[in-house]
Steps between C-alpha positions, in 0.01 A plus 500: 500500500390857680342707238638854431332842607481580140336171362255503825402854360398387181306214578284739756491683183378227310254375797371885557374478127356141558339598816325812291676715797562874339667599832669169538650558187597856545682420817709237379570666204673784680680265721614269171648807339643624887673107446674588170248334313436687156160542292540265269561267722182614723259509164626106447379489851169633446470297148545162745226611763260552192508225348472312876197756524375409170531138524310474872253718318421262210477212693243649713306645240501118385381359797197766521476468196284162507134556722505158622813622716266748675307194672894361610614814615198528739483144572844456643606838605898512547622429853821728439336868464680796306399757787298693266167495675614533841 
C-alpha cells in the first residue's frame, strides 16, 4: 500500500510537532494545505504529535526521575548516539 501525498503531509505534521520542530511544522503545514488537506484535519494532526511528544516526555522525566539512574546512565553510556554533542 503507497501512502498518499496528503496522508504523508499530515504525519510530517504530526512528527514536526513530536520532533519540537517550529519550522518543520510550518513547512509541512503549508505543503498539507497545498495537498488539499484542510485545518481540521491538520489540528488532529498536531493533537497526535502532542500526545507522541507528551508521552516520550513523561517517560523520560520517569527515568530521570530516580538518582540511582544517574550512576547507569554514566556507567553504560549508549553505543547508538543522538548526534547532539557532536
Amino acid at each position: 500500500m503507497k501512502l498518499d501525498r496528503r496522508i504523508l503531509r499530515l504525519i510530517a505534521v504530526g512528527a514536526s510537532i513530536a520532533a519540537n520542530c517550529q519550522s518543520c511544522l510550518q513547512t509541512n503545514a503549508t505543503e498539507a494545505l497545498k495537498e488539499g488537506v484542510n485545518e481540521q484535519e491538520i489540528a488532529e494532526a498536531i493533537e497526535v504529535g502532542k500526545k507522541v511528544r507528551q508521552g516520550a516526555a513523561s517517560k523520560m522525566d520517569k527515568f530521570i526521575s530516580n538518582k540511582q539512574q544517574i550512576t547507569l546512565l554514566t556507567a553504560t553510556p549508549s553505543t547508538e548516539g543522538c548526534e547532539c554533542s557532536s
